[in-house]
Backbone as XML, in Angstrom:
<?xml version="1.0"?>
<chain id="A" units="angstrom">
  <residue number="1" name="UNK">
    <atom name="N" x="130.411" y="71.139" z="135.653"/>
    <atom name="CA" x="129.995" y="70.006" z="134.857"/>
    <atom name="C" x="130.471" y="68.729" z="135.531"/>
  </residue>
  <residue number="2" name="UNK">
    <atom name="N" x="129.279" y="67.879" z="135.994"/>
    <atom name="CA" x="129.598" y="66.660" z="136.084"/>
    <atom name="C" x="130.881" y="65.758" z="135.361"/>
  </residue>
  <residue number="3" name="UNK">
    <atom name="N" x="131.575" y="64.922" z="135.858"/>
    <atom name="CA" x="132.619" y="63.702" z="135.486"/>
    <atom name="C" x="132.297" y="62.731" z="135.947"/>
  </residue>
  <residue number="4" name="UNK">
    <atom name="N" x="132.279" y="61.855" z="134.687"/>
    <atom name="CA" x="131.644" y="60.450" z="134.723"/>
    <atom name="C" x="132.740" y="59.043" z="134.481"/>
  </residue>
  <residue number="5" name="UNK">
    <atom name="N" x="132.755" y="58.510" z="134.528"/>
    <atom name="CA" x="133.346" y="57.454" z="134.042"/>
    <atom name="C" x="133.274" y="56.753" z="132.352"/>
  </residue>
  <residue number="6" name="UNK">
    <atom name="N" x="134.270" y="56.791" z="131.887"/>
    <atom name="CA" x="133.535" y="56.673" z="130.231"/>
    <atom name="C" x="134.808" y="56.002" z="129.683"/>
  </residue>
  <residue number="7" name="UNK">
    <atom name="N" x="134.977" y="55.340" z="128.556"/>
    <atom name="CA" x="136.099" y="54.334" z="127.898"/>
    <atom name="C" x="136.735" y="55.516" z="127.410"/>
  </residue>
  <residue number="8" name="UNK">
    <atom name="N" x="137.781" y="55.148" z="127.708"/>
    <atom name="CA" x="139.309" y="55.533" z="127.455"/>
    <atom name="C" x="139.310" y="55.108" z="125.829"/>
  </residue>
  <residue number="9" name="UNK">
    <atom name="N" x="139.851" y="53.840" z="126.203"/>
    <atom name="CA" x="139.977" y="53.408" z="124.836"/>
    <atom name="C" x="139.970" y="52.300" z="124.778"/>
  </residue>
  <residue number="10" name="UNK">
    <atom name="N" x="139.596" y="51.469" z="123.636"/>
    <atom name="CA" x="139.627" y="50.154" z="123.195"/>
    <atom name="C" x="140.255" y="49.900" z="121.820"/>
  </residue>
  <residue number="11" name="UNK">
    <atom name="N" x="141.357" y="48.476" z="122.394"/>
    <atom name="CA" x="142.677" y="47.982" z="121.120"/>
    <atom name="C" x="141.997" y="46.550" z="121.330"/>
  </residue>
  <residue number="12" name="UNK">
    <atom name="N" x="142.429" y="45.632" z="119.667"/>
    <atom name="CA" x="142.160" y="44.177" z="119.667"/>
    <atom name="C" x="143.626" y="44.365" z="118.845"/>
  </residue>
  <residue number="13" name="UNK">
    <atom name="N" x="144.638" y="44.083" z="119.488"/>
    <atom name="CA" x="146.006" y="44.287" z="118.627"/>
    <atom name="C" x="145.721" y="43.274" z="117.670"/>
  </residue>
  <residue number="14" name="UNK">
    <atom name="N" x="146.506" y="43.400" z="116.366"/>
    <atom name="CA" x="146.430" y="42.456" z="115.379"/>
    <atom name="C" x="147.887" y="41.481" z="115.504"/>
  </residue>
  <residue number="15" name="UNK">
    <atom name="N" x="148.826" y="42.258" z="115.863"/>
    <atom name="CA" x="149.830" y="41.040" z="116.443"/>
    <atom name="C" x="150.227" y="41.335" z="117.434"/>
  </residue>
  <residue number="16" name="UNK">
    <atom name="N" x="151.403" y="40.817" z="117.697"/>
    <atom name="CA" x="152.180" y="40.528" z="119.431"/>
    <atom name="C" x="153.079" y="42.026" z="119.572"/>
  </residue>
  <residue number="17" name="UNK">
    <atom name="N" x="152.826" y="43.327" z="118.943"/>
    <atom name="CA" x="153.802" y="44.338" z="119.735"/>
    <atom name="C" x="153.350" y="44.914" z="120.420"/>
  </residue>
  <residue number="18" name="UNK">
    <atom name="N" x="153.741" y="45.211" z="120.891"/>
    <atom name="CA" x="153.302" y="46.070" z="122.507"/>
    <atom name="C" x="152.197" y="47.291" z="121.634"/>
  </residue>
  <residue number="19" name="UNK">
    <atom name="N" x="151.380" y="47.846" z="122.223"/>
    <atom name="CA" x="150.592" y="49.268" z="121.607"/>
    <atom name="C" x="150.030" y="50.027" z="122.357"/>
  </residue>
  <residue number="20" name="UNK">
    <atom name="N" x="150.145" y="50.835" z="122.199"/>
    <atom name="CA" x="149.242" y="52.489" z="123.268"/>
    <atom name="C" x="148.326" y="52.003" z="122.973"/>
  </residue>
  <residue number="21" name="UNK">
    <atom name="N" x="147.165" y="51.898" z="124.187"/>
    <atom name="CA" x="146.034" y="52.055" z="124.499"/>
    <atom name="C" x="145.684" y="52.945" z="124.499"/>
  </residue>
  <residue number="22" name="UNK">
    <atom name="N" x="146.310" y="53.826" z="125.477"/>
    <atom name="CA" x="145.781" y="55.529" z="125.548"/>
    <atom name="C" x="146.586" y="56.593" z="126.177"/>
  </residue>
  <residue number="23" name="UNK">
    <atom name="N" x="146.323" y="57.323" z="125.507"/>
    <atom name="CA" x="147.691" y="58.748" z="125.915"/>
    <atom name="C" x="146.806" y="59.884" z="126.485"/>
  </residue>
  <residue number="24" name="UNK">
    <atom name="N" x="147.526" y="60.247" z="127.127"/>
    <atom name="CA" x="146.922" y="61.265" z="127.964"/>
    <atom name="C" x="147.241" y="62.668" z="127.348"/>
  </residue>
  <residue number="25" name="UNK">
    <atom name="N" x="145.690" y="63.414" z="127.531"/>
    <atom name="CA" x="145.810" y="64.473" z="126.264"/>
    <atom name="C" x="146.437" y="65.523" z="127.469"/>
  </residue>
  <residue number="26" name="UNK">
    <atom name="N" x="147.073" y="66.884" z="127.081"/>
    <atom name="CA" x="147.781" y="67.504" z="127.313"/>
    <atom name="C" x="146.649" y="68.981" z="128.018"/>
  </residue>
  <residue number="27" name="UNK">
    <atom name="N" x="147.460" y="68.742" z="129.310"/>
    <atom name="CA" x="146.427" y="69.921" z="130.170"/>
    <atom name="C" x="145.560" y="68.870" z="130.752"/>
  </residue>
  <residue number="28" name="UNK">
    <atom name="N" x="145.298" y="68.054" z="130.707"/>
    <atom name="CA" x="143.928" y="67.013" z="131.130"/>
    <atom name="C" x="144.309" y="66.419" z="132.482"/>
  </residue>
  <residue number="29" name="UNK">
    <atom name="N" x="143.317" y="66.316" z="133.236"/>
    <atom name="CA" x="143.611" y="64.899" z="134.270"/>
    <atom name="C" x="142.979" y="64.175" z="133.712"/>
  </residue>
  <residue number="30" name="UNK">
    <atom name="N" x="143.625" y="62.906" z="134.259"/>
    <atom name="CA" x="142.993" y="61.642" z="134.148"/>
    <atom name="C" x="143.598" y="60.481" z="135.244"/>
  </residue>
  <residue number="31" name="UNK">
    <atom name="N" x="141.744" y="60.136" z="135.797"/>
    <atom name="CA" x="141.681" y="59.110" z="136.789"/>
    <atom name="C" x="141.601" y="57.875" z="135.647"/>
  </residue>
  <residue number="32" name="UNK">
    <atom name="N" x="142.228" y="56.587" z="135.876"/>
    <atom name="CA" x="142.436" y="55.498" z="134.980"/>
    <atom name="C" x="141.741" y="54.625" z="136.521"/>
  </residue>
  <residue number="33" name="UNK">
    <atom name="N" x="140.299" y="53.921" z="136.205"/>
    <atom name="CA" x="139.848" y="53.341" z="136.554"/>
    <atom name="C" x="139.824" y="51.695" z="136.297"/>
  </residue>
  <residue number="34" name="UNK">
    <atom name="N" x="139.053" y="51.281" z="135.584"/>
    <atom name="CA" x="139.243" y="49.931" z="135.380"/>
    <atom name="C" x="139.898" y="49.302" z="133.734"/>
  </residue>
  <residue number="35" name="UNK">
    <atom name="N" x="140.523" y="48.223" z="134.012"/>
    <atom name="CA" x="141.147" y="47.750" z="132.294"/>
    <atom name="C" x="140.161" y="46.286" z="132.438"/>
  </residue>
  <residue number="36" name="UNK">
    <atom name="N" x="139.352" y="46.104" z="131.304"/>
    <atom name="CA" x="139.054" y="44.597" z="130.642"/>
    <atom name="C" x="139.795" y="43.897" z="129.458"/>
  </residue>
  <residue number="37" name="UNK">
    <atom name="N" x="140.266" y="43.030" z="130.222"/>
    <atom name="CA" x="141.121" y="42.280" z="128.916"/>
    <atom name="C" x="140.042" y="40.756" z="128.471"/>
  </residue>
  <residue number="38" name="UNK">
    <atom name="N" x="139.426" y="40.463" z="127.584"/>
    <atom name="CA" x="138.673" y="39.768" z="126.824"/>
    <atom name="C" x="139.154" y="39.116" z="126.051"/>
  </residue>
  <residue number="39" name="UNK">
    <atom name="N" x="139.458" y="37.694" z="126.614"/>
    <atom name="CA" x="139.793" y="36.618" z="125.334"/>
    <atom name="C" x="139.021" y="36.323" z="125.206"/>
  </residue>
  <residue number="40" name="UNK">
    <atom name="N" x="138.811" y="36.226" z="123.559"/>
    <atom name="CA" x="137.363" y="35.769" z="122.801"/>
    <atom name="C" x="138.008" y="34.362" z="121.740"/>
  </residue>
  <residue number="41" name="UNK">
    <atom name="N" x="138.695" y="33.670" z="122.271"/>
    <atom name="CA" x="139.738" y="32.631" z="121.508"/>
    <atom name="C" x="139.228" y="31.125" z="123.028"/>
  </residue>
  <residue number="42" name="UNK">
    <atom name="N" x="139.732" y="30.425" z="121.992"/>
    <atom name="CA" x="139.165" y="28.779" z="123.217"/>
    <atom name="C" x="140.349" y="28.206" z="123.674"/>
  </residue>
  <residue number="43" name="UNK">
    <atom name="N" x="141.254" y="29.114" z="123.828"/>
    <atom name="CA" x="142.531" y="28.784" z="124.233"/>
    <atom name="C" x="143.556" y="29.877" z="125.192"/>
  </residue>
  <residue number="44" name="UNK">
    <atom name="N" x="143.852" y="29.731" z="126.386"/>
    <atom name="CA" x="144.487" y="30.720" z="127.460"/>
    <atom name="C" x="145.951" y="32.010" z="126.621"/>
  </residue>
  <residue number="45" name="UNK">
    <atom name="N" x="145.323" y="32.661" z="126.994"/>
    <atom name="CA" x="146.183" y="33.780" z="125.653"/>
    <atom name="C" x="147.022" y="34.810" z="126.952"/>
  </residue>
  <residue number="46" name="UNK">
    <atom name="N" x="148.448" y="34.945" z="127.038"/>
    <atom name="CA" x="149.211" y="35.592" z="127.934"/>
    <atom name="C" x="148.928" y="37.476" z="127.306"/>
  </residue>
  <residue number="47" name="UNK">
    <atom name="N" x="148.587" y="38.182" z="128.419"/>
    <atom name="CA" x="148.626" y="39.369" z="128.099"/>
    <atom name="C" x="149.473" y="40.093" z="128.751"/>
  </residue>
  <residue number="48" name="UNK">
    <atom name="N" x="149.743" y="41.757" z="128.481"/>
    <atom name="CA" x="150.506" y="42.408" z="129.265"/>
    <atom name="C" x="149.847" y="43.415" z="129.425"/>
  </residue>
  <residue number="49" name="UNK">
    <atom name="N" x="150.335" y="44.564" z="130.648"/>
    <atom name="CA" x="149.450" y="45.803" z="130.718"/>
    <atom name="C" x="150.425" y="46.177" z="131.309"/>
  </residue>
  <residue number="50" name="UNK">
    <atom name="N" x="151.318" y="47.964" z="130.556"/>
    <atom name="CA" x="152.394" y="48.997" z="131.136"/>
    <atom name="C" x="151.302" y="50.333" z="131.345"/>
  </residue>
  <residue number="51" name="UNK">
    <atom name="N" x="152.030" y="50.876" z="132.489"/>
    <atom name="CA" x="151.678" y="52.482" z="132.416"/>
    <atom name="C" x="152.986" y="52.957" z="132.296"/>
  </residue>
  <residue number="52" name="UNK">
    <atom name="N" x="153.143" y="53.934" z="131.728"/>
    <atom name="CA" x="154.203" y="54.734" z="131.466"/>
    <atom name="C" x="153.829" y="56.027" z="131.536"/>
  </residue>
  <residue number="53" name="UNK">
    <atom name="N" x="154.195" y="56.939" z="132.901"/>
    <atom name="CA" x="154.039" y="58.316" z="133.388"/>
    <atom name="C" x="155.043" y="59.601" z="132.222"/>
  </residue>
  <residue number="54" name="UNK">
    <atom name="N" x="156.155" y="58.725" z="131.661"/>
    <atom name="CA" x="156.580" y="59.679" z="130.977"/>
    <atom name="C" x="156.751" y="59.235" z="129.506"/>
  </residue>
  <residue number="55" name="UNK">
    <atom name="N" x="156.205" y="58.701" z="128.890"/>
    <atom name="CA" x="156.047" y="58.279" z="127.420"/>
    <atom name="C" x="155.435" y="57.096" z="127.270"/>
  </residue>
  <residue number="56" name="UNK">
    <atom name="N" x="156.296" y="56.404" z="126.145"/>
    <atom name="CA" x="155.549" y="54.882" z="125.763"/>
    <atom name="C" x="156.777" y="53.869" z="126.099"/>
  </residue>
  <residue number="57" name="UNK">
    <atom name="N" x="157.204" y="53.280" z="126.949"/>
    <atom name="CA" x="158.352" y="52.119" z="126.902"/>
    <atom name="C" x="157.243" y="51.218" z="127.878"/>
  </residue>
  <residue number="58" name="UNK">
    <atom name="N" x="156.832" y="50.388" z="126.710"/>
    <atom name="CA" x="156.057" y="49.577" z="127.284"/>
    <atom name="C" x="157.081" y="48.125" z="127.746"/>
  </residue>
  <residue number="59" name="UNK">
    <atom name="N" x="157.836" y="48.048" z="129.059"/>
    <atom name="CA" x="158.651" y="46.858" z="129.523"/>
    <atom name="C" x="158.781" y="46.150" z="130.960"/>
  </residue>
  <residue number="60" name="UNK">
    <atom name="N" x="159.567" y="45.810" z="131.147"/>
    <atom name="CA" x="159.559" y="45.526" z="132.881"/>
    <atom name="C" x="159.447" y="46.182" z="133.739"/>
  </residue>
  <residue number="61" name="UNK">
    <atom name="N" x="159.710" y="47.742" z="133.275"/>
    <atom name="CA" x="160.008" y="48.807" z="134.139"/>
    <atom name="C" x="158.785" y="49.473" z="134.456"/>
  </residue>
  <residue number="62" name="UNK">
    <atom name="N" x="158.056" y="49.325" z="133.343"/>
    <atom name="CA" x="156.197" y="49.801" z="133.512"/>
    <atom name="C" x="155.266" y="48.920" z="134.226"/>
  </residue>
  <residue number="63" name="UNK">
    <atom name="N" x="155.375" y="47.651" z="133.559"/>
    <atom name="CA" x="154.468" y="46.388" z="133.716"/>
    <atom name="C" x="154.029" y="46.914" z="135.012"/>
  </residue>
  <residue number="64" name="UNK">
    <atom name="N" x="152.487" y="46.234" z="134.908"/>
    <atom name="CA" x="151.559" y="46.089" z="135.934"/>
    <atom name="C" x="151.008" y="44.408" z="135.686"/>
  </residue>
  <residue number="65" name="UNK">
    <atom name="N" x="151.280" y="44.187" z="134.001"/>
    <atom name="CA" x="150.877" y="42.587" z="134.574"/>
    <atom name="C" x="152.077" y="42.325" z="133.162"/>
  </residue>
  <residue number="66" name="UNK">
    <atom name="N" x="153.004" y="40.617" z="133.796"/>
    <atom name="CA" x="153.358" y="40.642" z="132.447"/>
    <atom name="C" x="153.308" y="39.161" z="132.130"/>
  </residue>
  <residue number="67" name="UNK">
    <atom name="N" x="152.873" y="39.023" z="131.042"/>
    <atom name="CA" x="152.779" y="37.056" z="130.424"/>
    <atom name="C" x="152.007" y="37.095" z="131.742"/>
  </residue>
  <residue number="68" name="UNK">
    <atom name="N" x="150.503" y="37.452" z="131.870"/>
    <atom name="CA" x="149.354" y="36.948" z="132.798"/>
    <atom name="C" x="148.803" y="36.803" z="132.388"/>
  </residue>
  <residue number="69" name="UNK">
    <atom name="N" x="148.109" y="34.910" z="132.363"/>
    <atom name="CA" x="147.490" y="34.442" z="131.446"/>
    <atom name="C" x="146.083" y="34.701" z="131.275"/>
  </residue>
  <residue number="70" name="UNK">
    <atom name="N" x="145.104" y="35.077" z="130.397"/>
    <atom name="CA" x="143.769" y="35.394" z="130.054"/>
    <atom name="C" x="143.080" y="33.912" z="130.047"/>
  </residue>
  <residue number="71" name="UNK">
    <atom name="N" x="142.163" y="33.169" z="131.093"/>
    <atom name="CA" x="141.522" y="31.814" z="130.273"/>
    <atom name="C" x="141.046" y="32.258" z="129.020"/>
  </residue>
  <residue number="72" name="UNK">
    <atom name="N" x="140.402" y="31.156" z="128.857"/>
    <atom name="CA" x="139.739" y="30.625" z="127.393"/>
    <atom name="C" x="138.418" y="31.368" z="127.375"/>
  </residue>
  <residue number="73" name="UNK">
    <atom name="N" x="137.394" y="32.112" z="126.866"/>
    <atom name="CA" x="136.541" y="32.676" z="126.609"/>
    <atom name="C" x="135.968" y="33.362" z="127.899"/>
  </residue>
  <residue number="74" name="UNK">
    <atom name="N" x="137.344" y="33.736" z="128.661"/>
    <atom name="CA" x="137.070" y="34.739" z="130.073"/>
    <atom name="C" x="137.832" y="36.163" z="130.208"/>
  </residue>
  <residue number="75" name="UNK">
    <atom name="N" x="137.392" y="36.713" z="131.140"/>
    <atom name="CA" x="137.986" y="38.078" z="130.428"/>
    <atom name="C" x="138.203" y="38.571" z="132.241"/>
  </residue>
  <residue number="76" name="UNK">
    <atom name="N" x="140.014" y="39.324" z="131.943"/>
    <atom name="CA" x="140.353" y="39.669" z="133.253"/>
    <atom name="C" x="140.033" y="41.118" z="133.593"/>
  </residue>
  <residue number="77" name="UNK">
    <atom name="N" x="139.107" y="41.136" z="134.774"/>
    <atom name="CA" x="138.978" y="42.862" z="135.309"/>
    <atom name="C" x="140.288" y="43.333" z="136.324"/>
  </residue>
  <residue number="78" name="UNK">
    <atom name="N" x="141.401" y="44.674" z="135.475"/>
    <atom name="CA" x="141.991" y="44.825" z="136.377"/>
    <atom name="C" x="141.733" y="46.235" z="137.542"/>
  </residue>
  <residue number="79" name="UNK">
    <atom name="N" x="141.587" y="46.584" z="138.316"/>
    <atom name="CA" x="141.082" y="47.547" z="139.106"/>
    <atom name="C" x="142.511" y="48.178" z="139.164"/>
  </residue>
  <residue number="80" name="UNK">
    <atom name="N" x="142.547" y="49.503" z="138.539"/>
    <atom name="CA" x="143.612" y="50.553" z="138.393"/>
    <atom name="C" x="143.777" y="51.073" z="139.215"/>
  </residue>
  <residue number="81" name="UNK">
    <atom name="N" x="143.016" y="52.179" z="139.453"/>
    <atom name="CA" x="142.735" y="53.197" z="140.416"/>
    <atom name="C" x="144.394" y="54.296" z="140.798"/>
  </residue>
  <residue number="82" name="UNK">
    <atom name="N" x="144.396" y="54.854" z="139.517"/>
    <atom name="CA" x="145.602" y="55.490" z="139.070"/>
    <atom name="C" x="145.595" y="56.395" z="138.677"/>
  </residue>
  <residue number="83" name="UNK">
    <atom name="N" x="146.057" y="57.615" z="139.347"/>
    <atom name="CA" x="146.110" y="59.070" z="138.423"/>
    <atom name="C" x="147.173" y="59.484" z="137.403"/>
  </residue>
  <residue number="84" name="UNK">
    <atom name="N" x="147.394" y="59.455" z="136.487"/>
    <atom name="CA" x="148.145" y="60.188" z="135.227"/>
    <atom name="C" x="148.276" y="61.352" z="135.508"/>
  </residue>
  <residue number="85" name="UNK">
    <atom name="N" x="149.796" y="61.969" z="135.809"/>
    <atom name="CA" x="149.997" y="63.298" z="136.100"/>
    <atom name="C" x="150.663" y="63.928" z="135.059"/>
  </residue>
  <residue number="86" name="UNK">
    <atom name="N" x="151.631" y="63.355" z="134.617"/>
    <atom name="CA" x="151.974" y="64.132" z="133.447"/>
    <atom name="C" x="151.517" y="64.103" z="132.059"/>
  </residue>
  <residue number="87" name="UNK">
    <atom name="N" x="151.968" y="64.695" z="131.036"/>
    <atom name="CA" x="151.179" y="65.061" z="129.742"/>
    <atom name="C" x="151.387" y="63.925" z="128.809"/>
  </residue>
  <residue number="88" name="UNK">
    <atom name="N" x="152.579" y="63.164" z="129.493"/>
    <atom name="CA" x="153.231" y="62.108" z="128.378"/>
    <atom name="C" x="152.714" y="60.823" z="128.848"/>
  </residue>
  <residue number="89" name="UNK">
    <atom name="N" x="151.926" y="60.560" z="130.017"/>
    <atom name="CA" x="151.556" y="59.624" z="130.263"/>
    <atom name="C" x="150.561" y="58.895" z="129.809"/>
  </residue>
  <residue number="90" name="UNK">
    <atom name="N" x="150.995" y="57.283" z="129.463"/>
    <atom name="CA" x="149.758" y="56.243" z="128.774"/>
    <atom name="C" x="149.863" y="55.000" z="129.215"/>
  </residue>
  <residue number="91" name="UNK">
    <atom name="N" x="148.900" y="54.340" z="128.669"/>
    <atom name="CA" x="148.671" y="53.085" z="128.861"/>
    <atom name="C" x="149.244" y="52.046" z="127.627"/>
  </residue>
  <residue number="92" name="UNK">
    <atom name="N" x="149.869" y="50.742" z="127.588"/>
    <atom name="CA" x="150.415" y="50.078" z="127.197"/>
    <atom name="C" x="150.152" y="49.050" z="127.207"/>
  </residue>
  <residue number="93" name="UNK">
    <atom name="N" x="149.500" y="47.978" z="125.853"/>
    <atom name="CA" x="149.592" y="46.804" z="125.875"/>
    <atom name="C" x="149.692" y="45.630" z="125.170"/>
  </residue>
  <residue number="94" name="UNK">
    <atom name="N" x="149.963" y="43.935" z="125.518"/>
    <atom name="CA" x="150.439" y="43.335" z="124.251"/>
    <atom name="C" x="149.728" y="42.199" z="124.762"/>
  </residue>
  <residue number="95" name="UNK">
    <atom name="N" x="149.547" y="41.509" z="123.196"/>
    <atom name="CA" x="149.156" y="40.158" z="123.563"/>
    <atom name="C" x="149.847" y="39.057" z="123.044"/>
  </residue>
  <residue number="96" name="UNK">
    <atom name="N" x="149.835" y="37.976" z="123.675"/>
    <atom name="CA" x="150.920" y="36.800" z="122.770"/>
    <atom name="C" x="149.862" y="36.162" z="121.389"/>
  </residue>
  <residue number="97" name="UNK">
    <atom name="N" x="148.909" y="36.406" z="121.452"/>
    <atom name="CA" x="148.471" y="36.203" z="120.541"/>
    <atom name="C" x="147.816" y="37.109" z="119.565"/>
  </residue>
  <residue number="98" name="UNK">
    <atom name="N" x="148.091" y="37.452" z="118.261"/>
    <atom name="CA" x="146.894" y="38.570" z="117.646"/>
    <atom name="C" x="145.975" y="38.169" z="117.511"/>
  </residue>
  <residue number="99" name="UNK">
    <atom name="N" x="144.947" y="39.206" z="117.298"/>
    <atom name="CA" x="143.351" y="38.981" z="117.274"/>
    <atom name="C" x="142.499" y="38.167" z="118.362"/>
  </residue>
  <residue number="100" name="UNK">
    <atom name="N" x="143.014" y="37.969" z="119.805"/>
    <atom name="CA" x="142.908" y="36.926" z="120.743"/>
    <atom name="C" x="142.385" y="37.860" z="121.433"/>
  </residue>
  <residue number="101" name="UNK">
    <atom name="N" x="142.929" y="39.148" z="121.963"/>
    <atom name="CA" x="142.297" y="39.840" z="123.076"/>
    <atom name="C" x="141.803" y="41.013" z="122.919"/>
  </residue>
  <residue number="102" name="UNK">
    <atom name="N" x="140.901" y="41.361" z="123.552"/>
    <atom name="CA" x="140.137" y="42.802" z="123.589"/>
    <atom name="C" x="140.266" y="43.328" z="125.039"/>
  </residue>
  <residue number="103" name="UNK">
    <atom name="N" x="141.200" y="44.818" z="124.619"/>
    <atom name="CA" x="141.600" y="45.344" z="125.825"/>
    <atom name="C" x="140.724" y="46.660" z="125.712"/>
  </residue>
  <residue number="104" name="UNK">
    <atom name="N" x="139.752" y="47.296" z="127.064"/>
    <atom name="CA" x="139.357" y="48.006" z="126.890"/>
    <atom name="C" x="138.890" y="48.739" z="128.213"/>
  </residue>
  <residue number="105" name="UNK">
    <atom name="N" x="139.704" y="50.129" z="128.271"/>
    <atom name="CA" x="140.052" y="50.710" z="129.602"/>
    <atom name="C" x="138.936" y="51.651" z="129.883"/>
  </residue>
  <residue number="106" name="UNK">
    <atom name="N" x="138.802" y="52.140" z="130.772"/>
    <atom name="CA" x="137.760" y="53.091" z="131.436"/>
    <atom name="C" x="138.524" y="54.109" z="132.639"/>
  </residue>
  <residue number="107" name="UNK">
    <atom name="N" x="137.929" y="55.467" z="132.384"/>
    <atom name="CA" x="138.411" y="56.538" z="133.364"/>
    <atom name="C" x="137.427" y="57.670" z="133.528"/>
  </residue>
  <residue number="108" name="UNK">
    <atom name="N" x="137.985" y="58.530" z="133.752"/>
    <atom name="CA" x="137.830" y="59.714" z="133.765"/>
    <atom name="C" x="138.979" y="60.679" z="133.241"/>
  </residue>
  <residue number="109" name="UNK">
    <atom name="N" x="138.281" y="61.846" z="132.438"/>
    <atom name="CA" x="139.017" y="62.670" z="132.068"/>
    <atom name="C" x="138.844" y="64.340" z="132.436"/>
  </residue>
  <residue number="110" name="UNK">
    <atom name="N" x="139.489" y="65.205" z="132.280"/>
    <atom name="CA" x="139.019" y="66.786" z="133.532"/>
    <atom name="C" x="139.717" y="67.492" z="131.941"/>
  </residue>
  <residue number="111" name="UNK">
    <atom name="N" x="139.146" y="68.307" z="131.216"/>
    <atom name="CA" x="139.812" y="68.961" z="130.407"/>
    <atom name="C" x="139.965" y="70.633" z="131.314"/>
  </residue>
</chain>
């Protein structure tokens, strides 16, 4: 069976704590291809984006982007290109503003 590329998952956090995007289901690969972060606000909104290979501590120690600012009704493509090896591994993210950004990842998954 063919593997395609297909959304992971999509969060519009409602406030500023950090949140799983997406966890990696157990037995699965997963290629983590591209993240869109979408400010839909008229004002530059700071986002963050963690991977975490062995749980959720979404912090300095994960970060892939941190307080990187989103313009005003523009939306950042980040190019991943990341394999998730273990079972506990996810994606992580926050915004300084709620209801400001739409984060929404794309991969592949191998059950």
């Amino acid at each position: 069976m063919p593997v395609g590329i297909k959304m992971l998952g999509q969060l519009r956090p409602a406030d500023t704590t950090a949140a799983t995007l997406y966890t990696k289901a157990q037995d699965s690969k997963v290629w983590l291809d591209q993240l869109f972060v979408c400010n839909t606000t008229a004002g530059a909104i700071a986002c963050r984006v963690c991977v975490d290979e062995d749980g959720s501590t979404y912090d300095e120690t994960t970060a892939l982007y941190w307080d990187k600012s989103v313009g005003a009704n523009d939306t950042l493509v980040v190019d991943l290109h990341a394999y998730l090896e273990t079972d506990t591994g996810s994606v992580g993210v926050r915004t300084a503003t709620g209801d400001a950004l739409n984060f929404t990842l794309f991969g592949e998954e191998l059950f």
